[in-house]
Backbone as CSV, one residue per row, in Angstrom:
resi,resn,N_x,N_y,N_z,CA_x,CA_y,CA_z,C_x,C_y,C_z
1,UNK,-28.742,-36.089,-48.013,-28.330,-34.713,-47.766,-26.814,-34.638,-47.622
2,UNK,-26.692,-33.082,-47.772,-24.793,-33.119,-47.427,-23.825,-33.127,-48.910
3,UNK,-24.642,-33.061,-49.922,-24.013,-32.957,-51.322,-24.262,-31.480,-51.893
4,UNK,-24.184,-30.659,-51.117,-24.850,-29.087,-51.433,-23.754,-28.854,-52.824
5,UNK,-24.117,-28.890,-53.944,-24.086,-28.126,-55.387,-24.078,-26.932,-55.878
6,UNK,-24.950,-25.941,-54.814,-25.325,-24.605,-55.460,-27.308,-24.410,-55.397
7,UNK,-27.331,-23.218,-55.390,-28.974,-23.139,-55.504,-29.187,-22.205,-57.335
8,UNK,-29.086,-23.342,-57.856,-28.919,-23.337,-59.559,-30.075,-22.006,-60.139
9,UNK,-29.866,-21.699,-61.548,-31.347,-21.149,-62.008,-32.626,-21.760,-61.495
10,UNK,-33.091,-23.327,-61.763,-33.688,-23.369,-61.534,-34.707,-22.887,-59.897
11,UNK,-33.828,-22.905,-58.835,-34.214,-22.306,-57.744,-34.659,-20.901,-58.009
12,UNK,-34.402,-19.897,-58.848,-34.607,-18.792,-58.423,-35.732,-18.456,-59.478
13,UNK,-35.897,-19.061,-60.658,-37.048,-19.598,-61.657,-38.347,-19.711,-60.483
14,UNK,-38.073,-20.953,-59.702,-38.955,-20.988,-58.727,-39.532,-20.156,-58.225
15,UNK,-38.910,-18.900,-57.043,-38.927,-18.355,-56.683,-39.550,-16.870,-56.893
16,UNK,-39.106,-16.810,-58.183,-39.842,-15.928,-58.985,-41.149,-16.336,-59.503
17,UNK,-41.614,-17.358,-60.235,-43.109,-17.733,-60.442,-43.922,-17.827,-59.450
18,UNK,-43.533,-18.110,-57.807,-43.994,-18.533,-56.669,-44.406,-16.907,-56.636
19,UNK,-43.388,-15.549,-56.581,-43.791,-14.351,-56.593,-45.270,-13.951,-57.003
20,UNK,-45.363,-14.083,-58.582,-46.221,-13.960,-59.529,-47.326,-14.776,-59.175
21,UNK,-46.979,-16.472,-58.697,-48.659,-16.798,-58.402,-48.647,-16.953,-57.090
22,UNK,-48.822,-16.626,-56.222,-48.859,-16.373,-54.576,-49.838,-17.041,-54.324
23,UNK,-50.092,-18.337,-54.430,-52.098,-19.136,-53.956,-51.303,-20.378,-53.351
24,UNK,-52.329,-21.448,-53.078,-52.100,-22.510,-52.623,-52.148,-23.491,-53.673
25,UNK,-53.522,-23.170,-54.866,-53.401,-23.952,-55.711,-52.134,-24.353,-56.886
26,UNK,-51.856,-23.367,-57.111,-50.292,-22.913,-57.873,-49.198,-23.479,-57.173
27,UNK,-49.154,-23.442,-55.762,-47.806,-24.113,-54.778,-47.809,-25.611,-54.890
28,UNK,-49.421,-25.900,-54.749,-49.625,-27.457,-54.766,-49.467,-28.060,-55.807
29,UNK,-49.540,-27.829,-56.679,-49.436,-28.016,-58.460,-47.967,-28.002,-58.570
30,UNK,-47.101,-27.346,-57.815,-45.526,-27.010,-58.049,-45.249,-27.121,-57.033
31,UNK,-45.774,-28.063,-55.916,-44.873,-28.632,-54.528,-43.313,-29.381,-54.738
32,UNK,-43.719,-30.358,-56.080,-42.578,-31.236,-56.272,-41.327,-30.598,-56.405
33,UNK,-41.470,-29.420,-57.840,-40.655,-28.339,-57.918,-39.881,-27.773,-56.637
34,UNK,-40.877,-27.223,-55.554,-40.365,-26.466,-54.118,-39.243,-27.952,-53.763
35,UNK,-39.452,-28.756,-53.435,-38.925,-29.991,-52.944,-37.677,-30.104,-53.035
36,UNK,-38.076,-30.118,-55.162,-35.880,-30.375,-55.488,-35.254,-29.185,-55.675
37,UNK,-36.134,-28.090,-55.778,-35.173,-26.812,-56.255,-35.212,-25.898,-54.890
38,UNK,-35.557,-25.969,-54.008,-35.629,-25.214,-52.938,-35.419,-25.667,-51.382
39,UNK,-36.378,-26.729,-51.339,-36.057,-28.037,-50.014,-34.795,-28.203,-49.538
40,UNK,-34.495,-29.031,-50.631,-33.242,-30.347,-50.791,-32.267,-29.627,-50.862
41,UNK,-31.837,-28.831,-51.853,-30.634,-27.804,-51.646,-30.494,-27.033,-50.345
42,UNK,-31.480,-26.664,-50.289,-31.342,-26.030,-48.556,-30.773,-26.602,-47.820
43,UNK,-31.710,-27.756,-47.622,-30.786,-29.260,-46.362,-29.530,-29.128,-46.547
44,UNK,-29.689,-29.229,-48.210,-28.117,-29.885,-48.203,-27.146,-28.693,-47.648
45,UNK,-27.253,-27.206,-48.361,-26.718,-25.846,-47.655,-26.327,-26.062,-45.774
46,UNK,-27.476,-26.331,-45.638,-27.024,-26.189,-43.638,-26.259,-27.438,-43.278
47,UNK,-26.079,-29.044,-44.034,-25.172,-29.842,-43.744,-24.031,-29.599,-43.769
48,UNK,-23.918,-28.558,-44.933,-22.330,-28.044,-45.329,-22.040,-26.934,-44.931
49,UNK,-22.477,-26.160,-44.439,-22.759,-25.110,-43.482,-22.339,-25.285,-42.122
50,UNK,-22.967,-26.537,-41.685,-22.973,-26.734,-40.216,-21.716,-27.887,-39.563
51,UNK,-21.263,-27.940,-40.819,-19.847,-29.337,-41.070,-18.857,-28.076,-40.432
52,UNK,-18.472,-26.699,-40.810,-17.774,-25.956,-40.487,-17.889,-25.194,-39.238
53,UNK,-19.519,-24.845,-39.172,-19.860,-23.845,-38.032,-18.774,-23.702,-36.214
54,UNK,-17.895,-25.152,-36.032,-17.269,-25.114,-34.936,-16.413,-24.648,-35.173
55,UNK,-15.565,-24.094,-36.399,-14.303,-23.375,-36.451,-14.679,-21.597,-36.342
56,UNK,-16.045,-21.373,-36.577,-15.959,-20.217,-35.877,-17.066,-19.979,-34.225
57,UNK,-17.762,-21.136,-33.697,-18.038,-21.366,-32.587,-19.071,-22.575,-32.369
58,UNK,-18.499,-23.495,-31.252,-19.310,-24.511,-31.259,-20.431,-24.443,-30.605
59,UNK,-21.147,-23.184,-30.173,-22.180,-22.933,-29.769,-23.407,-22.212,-30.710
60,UNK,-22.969,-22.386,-31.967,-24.142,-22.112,-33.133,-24.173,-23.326,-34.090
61,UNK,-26.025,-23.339,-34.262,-26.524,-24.951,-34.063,-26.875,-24.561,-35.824
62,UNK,-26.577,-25.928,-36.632,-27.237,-26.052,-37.545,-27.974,-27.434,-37.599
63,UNK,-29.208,-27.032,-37.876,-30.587,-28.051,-38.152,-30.802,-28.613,-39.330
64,UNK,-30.438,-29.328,-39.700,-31.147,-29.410,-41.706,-32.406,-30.253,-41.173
65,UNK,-33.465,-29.732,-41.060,-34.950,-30.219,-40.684,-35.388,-29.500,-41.733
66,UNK,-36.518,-30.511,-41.862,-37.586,-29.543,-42.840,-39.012,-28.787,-42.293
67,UNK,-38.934,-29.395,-41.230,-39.601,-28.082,-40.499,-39.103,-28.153,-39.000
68,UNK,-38.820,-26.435,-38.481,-38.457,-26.965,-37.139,-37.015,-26.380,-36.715
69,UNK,-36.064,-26.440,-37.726,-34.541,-26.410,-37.631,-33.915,-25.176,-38.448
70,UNK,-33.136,-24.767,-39.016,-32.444,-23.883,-39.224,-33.294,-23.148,-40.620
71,UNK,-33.564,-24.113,-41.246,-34.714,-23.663,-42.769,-35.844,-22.862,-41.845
72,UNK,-36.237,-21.680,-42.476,-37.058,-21.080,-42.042,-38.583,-21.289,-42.917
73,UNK,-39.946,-21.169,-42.354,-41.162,-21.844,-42.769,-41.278,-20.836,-44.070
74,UNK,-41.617,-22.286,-45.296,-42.181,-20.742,-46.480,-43.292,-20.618,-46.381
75,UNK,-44.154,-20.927,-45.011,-45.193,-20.792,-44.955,-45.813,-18.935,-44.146
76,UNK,-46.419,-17.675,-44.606,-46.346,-16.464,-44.214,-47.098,-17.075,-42.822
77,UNK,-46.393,-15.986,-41.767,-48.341,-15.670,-40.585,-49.111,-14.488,-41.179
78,UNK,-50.024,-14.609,-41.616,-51.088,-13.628,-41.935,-51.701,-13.230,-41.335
79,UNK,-51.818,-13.182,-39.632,-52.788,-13.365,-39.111,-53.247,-11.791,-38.963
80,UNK,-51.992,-11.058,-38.330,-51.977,-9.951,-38.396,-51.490,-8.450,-39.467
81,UNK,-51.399,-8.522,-40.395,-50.978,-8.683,-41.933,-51.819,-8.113,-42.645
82,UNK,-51.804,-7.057,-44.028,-52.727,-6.430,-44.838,-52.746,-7.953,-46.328
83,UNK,-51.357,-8.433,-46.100,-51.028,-8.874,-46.935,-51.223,-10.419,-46.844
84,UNK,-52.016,-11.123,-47.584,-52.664,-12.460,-47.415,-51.878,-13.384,-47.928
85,UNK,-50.858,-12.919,-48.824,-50.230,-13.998,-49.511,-49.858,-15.412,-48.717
86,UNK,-50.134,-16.239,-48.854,-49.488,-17.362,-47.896,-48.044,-17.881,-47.731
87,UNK,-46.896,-17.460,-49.112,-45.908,-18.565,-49.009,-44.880,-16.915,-49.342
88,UNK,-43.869,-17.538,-48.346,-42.326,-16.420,-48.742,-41.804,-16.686,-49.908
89,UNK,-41.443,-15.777,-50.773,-41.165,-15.760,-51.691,-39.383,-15.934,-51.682
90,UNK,-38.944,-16.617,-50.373,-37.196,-16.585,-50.175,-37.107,-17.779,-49.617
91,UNK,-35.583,-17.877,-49.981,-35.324,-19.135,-48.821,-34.455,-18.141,-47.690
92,UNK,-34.939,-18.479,-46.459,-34.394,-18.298,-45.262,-33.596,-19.328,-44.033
93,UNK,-32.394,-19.144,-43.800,-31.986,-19.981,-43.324,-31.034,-19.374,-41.880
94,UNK,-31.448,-19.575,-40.896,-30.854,-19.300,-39.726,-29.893,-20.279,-39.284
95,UNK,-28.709,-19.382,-38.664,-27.698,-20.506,-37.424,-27.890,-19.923,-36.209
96,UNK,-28.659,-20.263,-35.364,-28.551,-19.396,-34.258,-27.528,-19.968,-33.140
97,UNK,-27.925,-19.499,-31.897,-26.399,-19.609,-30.553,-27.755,-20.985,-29.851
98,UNK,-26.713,-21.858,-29.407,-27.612,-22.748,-28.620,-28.347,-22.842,-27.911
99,UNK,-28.201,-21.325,-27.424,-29.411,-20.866,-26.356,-30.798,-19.887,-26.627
100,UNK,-30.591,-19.366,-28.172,-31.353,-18.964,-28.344,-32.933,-19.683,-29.048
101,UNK,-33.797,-18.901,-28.392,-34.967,-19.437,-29.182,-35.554,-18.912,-30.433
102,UNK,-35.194,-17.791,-30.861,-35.629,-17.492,-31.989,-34.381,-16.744,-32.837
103,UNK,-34.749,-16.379,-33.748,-33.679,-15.238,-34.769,-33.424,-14.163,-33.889
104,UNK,-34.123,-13.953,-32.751,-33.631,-12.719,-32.026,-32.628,-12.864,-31.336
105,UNK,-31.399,-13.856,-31.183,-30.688,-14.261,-30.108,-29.569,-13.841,-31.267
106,UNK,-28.053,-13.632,-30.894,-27.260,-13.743,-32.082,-27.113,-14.775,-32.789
107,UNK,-26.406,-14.706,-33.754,-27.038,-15.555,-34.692,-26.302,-15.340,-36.040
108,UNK,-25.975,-15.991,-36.903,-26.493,-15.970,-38.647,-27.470,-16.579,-39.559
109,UNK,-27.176,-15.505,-40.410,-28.600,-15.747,-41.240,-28.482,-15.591,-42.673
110,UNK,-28.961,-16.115,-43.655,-28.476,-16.163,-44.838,-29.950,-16.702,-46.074
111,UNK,-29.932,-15.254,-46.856,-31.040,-14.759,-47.170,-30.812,-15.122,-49.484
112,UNK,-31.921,-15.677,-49.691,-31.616,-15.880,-51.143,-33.144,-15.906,-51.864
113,UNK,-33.610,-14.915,-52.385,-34.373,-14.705,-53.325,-34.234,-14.640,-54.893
114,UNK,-35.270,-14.170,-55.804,-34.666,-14.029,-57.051,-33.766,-12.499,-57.355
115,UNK,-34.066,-11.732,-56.632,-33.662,-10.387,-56.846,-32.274,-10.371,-56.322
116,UNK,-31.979,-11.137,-54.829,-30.755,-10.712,-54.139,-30.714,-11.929,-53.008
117,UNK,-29.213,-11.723,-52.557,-28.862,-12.505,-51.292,-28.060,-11.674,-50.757
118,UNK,-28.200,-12.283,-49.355,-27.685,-11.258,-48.509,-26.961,-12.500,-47.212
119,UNK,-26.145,-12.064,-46.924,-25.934,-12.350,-45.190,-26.285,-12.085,-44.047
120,UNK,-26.336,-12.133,-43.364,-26.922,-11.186,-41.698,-26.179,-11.702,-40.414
121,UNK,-25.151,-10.796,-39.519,-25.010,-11.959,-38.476,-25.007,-10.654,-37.509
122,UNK,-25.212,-10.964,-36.303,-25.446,-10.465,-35.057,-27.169,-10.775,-34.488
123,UNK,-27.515,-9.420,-33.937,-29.489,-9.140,-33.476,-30.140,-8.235,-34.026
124,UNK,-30.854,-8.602,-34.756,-31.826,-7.910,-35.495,-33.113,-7.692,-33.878
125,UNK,-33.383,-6.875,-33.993,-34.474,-6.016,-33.223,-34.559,-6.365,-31.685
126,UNK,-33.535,-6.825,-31.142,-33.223,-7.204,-29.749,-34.695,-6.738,-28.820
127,UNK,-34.653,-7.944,-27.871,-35.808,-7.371,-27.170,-35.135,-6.208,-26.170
128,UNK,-36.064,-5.263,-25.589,-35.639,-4.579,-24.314,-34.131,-4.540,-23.631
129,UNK,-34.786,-5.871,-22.995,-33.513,-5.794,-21.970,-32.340,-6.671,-22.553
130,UNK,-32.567,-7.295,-23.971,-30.663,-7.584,-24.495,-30.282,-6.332,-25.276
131,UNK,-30.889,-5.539,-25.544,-30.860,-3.862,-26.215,-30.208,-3.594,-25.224
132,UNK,-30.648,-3.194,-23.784,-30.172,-2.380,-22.482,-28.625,-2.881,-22.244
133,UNK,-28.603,-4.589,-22.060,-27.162,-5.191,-21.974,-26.066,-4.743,-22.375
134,UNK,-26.712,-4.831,-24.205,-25.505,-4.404,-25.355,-25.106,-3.009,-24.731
135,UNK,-26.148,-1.980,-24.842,-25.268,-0.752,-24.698,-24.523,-0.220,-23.757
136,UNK,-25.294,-1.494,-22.458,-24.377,-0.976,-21.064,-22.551,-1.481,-21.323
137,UNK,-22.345,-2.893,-21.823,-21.529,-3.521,-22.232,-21.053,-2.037,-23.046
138,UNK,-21.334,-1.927,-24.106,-20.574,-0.547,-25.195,-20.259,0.562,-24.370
139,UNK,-20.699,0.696,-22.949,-20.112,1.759,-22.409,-19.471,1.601,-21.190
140,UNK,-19.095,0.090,-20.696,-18.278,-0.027,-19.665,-16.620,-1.076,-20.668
141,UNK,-17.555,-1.571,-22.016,-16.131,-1.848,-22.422,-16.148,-1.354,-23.883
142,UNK,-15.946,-0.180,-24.005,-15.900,0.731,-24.911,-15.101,0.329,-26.149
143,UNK,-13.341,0.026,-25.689,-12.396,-0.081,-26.286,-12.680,-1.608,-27.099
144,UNK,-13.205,-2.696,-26.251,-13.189,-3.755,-26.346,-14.522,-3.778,-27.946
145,UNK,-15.379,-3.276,-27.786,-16.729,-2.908,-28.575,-16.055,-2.417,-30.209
146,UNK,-14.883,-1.095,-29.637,-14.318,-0.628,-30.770,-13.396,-1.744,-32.010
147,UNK,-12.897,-2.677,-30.998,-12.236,-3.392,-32.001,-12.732,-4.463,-32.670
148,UNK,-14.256,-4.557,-31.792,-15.130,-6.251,-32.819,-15.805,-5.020,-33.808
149,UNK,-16.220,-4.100,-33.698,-17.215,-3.037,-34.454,-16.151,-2.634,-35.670
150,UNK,-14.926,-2.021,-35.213,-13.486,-1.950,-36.698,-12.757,-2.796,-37.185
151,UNK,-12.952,-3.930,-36.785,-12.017,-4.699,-36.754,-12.091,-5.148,-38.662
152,UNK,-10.566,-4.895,-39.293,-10.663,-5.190,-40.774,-11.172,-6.409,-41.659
153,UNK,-11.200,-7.481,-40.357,-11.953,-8.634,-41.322,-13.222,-8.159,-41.167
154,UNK,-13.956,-7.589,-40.588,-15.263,-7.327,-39.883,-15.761,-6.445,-41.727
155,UNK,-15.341,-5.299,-41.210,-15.927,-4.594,-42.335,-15.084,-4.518,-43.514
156,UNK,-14.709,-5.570,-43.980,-14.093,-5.712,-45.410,-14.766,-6.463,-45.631
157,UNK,-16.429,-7.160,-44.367,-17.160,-8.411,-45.429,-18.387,-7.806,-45.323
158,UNK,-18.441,-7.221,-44.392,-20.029,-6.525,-43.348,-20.303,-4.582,-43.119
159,UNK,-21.221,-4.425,-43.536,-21.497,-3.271,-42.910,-22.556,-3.374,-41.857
160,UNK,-22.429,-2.254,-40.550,-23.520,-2.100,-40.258,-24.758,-1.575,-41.045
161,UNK,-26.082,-2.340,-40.422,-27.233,-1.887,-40.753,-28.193,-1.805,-39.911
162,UNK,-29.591,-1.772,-40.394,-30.302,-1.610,-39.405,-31.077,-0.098,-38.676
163,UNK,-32.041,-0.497,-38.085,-32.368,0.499,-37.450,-32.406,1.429,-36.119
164,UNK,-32.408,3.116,-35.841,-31.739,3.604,-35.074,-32.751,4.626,-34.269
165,UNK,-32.557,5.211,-32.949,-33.398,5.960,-32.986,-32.847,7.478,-33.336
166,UNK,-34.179,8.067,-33.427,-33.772,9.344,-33.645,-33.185,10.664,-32.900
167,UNK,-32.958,9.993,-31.335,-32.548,11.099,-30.573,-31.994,9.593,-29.401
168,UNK,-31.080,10.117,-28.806,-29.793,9.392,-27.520,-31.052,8.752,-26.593
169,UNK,-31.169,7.304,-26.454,-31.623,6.443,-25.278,-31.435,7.364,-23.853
170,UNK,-32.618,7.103,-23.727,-32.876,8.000,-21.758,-31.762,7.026,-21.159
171,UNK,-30.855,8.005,-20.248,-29.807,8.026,-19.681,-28.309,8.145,-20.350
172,UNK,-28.183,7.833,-21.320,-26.859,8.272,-22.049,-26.829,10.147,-22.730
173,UNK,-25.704,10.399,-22.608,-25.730,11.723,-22.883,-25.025,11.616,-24.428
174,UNK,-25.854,12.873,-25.167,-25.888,13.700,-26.579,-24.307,13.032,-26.745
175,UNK,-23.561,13.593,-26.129,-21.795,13.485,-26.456,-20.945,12.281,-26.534
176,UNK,-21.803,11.686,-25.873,-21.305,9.969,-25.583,-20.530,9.304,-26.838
177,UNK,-18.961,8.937,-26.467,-18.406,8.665,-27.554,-18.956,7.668,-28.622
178,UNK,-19.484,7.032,-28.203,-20.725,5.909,-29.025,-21.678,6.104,-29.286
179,UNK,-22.097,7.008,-28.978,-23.736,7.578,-29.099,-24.370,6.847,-30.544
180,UNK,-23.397,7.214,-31.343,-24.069,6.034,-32.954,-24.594,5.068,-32.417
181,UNK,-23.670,4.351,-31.807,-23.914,3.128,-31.815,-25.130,2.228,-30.599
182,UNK,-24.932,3.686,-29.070,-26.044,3.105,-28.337,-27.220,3.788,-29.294
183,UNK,-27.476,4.622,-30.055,-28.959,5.226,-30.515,-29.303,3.607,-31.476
184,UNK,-28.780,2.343,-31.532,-28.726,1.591,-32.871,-30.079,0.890,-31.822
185,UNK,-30.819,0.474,-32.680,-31.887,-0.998,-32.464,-31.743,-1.736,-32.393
186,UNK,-31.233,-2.382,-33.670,-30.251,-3.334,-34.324,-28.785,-3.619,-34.015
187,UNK,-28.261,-4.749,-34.292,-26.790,-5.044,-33.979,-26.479,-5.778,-35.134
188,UNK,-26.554,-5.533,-36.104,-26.704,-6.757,-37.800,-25.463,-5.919,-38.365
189,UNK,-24.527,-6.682,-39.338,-24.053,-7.225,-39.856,-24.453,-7.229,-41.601
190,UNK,-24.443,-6.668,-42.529,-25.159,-7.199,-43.506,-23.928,-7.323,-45.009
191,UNK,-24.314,-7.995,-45.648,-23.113,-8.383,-46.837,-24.605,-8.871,-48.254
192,UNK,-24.474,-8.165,-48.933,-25.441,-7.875,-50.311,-24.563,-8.792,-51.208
193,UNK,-25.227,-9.926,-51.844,-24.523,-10.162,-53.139,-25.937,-10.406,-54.381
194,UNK,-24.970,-10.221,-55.654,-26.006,-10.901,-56.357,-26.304,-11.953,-55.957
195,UNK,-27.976,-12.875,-56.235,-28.340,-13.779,-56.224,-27.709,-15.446,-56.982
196,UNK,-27.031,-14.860,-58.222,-26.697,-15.774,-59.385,-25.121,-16.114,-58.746
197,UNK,-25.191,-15.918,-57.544,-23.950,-16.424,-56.774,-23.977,-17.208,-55.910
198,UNK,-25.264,-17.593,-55.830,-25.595,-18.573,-54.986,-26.099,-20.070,-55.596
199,UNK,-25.474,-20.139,-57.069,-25.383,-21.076,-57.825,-23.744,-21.825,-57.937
200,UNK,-22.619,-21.199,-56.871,-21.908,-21.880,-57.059,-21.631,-22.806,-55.906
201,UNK,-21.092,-24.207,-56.581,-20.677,-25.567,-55.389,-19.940,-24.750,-54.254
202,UNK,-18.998,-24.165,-54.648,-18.789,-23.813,-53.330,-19.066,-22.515,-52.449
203,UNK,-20.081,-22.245,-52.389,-21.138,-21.311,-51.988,-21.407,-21.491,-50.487
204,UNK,-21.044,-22.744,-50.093,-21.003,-23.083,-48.072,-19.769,-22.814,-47.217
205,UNK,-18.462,-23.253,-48.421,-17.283,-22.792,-47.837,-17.089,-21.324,-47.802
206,UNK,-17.608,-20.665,-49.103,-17.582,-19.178,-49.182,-18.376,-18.224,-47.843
207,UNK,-19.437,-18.785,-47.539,-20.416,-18.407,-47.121,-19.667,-18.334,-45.408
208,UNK,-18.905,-19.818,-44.849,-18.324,-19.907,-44.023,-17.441,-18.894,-43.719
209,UNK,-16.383,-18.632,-44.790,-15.483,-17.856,-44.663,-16.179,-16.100,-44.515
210,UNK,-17.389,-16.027,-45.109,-17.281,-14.441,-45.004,-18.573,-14.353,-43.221
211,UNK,-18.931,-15.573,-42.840,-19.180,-15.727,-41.112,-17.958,-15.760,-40.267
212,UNK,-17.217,-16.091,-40.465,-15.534,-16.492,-39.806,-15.376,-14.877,-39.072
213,UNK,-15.513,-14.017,-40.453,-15.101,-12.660,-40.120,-15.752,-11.871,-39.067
214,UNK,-16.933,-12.542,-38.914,-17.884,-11.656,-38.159,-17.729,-12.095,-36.486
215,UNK,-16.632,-12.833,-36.289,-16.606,-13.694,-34.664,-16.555,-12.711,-33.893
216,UNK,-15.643,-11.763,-33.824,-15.197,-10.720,-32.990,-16.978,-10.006,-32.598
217,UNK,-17.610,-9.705,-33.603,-18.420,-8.990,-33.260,-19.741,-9.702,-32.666
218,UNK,-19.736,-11.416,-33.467,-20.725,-12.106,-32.512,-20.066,-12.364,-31.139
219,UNK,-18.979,-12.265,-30.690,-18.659,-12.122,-29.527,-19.101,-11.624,-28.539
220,UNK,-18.499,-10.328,-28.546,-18.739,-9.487,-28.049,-21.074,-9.161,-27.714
221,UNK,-21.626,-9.285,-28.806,-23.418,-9.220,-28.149,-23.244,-10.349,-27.380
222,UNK,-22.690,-11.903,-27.667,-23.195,-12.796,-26.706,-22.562,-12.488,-25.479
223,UNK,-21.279,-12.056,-25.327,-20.991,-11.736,-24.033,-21.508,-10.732,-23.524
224,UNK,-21.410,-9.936,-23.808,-22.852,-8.615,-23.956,-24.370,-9.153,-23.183
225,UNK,-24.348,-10.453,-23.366,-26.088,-10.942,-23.107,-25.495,-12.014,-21.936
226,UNK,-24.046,-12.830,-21.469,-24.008,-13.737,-20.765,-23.795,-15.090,-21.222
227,UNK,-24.107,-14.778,-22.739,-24.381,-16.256,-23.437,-22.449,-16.489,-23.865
228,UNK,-22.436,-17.775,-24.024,-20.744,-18.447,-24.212,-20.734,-18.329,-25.418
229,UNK,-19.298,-18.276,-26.541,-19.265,-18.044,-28.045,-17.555,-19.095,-27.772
């Protein structure tokens, strides 16, 4: 591991037939395939990934495990689900904060199918009470919030996304200079590229550099939650 190349055509070839035959028998027949075109590049992605991760904080962990660590399972839960398919049709790959236990903690995340790739960094669907944190934080340090949320490296790589509610959280008022931002669910980060860009060698340094930008704003949720950045 640690020779990351690119996630070539052939990965997204993969990815796409895996779409089309969604079974076990079809995966098992084309395990070897998953291995070198999807596996192994991965590993290798979070070695070179995670060679940099301390220049923008030494408290986000990269794993190159193959099960367990930063690669996320292409295995679905169905349990509760209309949809039976068994295997993700993406590679998913998380960096989370050392303290977190799941993708819900801040974090990056970095998303590659046949259709698209994407980035992700902050909290996607925060539980309760790191939801309650963030917004108390956004309204006792307002100014401080304003400059990781505008800040020009921020959104010259990232937009916000995510989901919001439809009317002001009980106790904040209609007028509240943030009100956008406490009505948010979400705290993500998102950066869209084509997929056929994730075929180039240097696709970990790139990838580094457009996380670099996002510090200010992973800042600010982990301090927001207590956690160190």
């Amino acid at each position: 591991m640690g020779n990351f190349t690119g996630f070539g055509p052939a990965t997204l070839d993969f990815l796409a037939e895996l779409g089309d035959n969604n079974n076990r028998d079809w995966f098992q027949a084309n395990k070897a395939r998953y291995d070198e075109f999807v596996l192994e590049p991965a590993l290798d992605f979070i070695v070179a990934v995670g060679d940099g991760l301390p220049t923008i904080s030494k408290h986000l962990v990269a794993m190159p495990k193959r099960s367990g660590g930063s690669l996320m399972r292409v295995y679905r839960d169905t349990r509760f689900s209309r949809d039976k398919t068994p295997y993700k049709t993406n590679i998913g790959i998380q960096f989370r904060h050392e303290q977190g236990k799941d993708v819900h903690a801040p974090g990056l995340y970095f998303h590659l199918d046949n259709r698209e790739c994407f980035l992700g960094v902050g909290m996607w669907h925060p539980e309760r009470d790191a939801l309650a944190a963030i917004r108390t934080a956004i309204v006792d340090n307002g100014a401080t919030w304003k400059r990781a949320r505008d800040a020009k490296a921020f959104r010259d790589v990232f937009e916000l996304d995510g989901a919001s509610l439809v009317r002001p959280p009980r106790g904040f008022p209609r007028d509240h200079r943030y009100i956008t931002d406490l009505m948010r669910k979400d705290f993500i980060g998102i950066l869209r590229m084509p997929p056929e860009r994730a075929a180039s060698p240097g696709l970990a340094d790139e990838v580094l550099g457009m996380f670099a930008a996002s510090k200010g704003f992973m800042r600010f949720l982990c301090r927001a939650l207590g956690l160190p950045f």
